[in-house]
C-alpha positions as CSV (number, residue, x, y, z in Angstrom):
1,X,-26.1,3.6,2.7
2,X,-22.2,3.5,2.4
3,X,-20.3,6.5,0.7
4,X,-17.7,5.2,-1.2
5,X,-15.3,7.1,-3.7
6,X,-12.6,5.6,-6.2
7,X,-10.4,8.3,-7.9
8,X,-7.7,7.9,-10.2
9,X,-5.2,11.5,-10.2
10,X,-2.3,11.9,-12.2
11,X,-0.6,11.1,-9.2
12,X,-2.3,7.7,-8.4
13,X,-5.5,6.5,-6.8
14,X,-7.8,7.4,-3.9
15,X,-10.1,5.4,-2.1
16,X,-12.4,7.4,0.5
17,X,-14.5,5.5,2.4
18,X,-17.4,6.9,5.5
19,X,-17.3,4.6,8.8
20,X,-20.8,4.2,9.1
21,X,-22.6,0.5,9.6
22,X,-26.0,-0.2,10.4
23,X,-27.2,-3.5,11.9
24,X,-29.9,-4.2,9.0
25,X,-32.2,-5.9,11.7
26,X,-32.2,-2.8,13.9
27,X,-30.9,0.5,11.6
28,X,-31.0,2.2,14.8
29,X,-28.2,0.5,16.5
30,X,-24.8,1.6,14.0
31,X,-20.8,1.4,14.5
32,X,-19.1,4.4,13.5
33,X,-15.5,2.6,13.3
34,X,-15.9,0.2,10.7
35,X,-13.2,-0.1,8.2
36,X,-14.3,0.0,4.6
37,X,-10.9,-0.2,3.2
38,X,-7.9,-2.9,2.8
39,X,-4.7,-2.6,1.7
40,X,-3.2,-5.6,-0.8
41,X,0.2,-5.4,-1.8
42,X,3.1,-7.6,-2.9
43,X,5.7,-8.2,-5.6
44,X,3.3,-7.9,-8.9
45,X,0.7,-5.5,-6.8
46,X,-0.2,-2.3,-5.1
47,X,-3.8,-2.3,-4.7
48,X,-7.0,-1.3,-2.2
49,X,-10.0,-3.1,-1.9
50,X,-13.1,-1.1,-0.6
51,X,-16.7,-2.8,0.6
52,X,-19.7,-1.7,0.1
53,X,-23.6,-3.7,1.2
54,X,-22.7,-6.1,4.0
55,X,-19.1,-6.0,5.8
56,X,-20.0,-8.7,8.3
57,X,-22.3,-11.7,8.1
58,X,-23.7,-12.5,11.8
59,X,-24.8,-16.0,13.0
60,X,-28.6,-16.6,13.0
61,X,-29.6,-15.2,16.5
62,X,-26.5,-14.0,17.6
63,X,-24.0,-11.2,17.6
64,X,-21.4,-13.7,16.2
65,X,-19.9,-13.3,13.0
66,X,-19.7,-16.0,10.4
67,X,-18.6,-14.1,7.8
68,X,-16.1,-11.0,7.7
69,X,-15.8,-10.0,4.1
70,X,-12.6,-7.9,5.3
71,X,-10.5,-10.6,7.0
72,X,-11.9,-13.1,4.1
73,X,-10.3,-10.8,1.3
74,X,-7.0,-10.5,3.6
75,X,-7.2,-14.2,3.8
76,X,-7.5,-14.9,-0.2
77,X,-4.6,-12.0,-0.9
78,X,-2.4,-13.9,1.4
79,X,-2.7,-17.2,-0.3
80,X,-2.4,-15.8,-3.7
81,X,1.4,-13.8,-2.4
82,X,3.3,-16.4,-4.5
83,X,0.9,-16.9,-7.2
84,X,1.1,-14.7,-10.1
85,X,-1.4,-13.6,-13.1
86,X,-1.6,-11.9,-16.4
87,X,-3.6,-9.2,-14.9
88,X,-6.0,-7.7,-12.1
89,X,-8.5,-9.4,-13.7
90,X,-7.3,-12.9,-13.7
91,X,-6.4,-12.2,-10.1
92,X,-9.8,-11.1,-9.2
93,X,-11.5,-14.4,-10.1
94,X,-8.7,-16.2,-8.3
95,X,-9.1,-13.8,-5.1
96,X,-13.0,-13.8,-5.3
97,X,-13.1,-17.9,-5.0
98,X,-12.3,-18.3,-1.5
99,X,-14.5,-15.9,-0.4
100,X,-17.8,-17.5,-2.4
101,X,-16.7,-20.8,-1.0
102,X,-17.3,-19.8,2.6
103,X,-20.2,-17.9,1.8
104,X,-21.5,-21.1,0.9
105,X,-20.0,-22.9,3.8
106,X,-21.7,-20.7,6.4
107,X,-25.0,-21.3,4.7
108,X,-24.8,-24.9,4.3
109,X,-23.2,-25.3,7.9
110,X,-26.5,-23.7,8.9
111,X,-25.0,-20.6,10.8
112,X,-27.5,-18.1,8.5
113,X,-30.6,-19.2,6.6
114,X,-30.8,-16.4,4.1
115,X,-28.1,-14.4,2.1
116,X,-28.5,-10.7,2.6
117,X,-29.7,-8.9,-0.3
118,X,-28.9,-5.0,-1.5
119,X,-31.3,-2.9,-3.3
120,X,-31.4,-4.0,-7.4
121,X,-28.9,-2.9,-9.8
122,X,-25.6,-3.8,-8.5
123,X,-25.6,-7.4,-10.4
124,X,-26.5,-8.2,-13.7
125,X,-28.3,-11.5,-12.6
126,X,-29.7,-12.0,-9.3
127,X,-29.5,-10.4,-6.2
128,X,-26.2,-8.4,-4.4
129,X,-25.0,-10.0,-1.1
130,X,-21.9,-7.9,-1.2
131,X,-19.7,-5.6,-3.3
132,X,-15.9,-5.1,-3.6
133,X,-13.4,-3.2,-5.6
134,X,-9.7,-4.4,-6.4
135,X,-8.0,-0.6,-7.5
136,X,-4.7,0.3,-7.8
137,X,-1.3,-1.1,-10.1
138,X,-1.0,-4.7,-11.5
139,X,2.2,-5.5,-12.8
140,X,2.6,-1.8,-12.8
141,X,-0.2,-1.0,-15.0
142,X,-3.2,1.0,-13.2
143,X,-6.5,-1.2,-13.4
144,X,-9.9,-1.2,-11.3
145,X,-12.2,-4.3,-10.9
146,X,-15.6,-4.7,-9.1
147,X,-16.5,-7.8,-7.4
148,X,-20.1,-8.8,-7.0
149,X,-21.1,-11.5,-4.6
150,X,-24.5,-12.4,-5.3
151,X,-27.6,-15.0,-4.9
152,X,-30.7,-16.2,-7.2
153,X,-33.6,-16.7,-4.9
154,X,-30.7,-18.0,-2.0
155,X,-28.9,-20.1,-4.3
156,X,-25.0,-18.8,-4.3
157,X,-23.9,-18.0,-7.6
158,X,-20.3,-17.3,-9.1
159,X,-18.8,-14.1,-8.2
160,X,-19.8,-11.3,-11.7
161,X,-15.9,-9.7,-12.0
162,X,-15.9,-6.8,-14.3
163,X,-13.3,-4.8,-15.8
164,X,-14.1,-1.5,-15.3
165,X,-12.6,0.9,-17.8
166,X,-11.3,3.9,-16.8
167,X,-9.3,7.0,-17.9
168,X,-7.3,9.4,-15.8
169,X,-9.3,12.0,-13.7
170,X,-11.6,10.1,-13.5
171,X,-13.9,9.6,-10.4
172,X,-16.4,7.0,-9.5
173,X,-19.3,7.7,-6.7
174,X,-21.3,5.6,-4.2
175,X,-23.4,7.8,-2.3
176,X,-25.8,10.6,-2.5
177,X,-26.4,12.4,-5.6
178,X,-28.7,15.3,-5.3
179,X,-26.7,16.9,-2.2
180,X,-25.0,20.2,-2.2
181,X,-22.0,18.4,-1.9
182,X,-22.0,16.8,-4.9
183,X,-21.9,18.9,-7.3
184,X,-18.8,20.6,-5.1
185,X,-17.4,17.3,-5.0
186,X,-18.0,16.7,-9.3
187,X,-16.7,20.1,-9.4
188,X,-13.5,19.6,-8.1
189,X,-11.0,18.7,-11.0
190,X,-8.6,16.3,-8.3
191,X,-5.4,17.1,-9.6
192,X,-3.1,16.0,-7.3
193,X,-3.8,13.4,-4.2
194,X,-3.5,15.8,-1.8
195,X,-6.6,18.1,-3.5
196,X,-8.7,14.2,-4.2
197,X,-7.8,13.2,-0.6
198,X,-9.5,16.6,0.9
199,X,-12.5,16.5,-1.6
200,X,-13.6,13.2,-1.2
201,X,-13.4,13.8,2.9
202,X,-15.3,17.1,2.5
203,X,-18.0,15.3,0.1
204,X,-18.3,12.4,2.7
205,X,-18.2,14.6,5.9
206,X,-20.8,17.0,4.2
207,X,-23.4,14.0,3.8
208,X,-24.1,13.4,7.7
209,X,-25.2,17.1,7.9
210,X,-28.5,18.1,8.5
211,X,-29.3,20.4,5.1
212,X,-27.8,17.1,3.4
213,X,-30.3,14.6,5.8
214,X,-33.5,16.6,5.0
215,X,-32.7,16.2,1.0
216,X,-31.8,13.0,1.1
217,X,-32.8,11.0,4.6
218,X,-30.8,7.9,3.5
219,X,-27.7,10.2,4.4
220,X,-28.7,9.1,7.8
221,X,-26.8,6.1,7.3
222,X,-23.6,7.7,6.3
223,X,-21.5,8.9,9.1
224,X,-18.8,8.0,11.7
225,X,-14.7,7.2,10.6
226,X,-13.8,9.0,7.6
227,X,-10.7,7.3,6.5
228,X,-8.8,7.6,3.0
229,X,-6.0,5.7,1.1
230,X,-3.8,6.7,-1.7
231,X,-1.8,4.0,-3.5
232,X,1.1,4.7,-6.0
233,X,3.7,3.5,-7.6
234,X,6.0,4.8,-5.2
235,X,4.8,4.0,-2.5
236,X,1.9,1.4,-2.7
237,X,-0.7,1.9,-0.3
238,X,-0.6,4.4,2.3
239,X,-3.1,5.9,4.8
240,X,-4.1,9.6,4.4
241,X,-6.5,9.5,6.6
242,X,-6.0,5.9,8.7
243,X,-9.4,4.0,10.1
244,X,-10.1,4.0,13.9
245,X,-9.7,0.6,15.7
246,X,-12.5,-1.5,14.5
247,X,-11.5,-2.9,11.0
């Protein structure tokens, strides 16, 4: 499980993100230095895009990565610098192509057999391989996006892009609900950044804890790095809490 928090204050967003990643073939064996979260920024945009299911595709019987959703998404931001779009949405589906074609390169090159699948409900057809979020300004007008990267019975299909609606104060959750925690963290009103920045790390540290494990043992799998990003007007994106060294 990944813990994952969007937040949009009067001041801007947050992203919050845990450091925790479990190898799915052995759950015992986890990193606790992944980075969740990516910064995106240039002339028309001041975004950060967060991950959640798989981070990494490895090669069939190997430790080798084929697939590294992270640098991908650095890789399709890059080429898009001089392009420019109506909105974050246009630029999702631009930013999302890239990515699906090597998805489907790595498949057909024979470097993994199967796509990974998350547990149902993240797509509205077929199965999740991986999810993003685009959050932040677009032409200086605040806007979120979801990107779902998803199979049907192994065949690759189009990225779903949503426009996720949104109003100020508001906060969206990935991770445990019936914690303690929780109901702190939906508690909190997040007026400024500073208050959102410190919730969201108390809510994510407060999921690894013992009291939080025995209600919910999928907590087990959250854990490690906390790190958290703010992104404004002002001043884009900026680390309140940067990621260790593996991202």
């Amino acid at each position: 499980m990944t813990t994952i928090i969007r937040s949009y204050t009067p001041q801007g967003f947050v992203i919050a993100a845990d450091g925790r990643k479990c190898d799915s073939e052995n759950p015992s064996r986890v990193i606790d230095t992944t980075q969740k979260i990516i910064g995106i920024e240039g002339e028309t945009r001041q975004l950060g895009c967060s991950f959640a299911g798989v981070v990494e595709l490895t090669r069939d019987q190997s430790e080798e990565t084929a697939l590294d959703f992270r640098t991908e998404a650095r890789a399709a931001a890059n080429g898009l610098s001089q392009q420019r779009f109506d909105d974050l949405f246009q630029y999702a589906i631009a930013f999302a192509s890239p990515i699906n074609r090597t998805l489907a390169e790595i498949k057909s090159s024979g470097e993994i057999t199967n796509y990974e699948s998350l547990s149902p409900g993240f797509v509205q057809r077929g199965e999740a391989i991986a999810l993003l979020w685009l959050d932040g300004y677009y032409h200086g007008v605040p806007s979120r996006v979801a990107i779902r990267f998803r199979h049907d019975n192994q065949e690759l299909l189009e990225p779903e892009i949503v426009n996720e609606p949104f109003v100020l104060g508001t906060r969206w959750v990935l991770g445990p609900s019936r914690i303690p925690a929780r109901r702190v963290l939906d508690l909190s009103p997040g007026r400024c950044l500073a208050d959102e920045v410190a919730a969201c790390r108390n809510y994510i540290s407060a999921c690894s804890d013992s009291e939080s494990i025995k209600i919910e043992p999928a907590c087990l799998g959250i854990g490690g790095h906390i790190h958290i990003a703010t992104i404004t007007l002002a001043d884009g994106f900026k680390w309140a809490i940067p990621p260790d060294a593996d991202g």
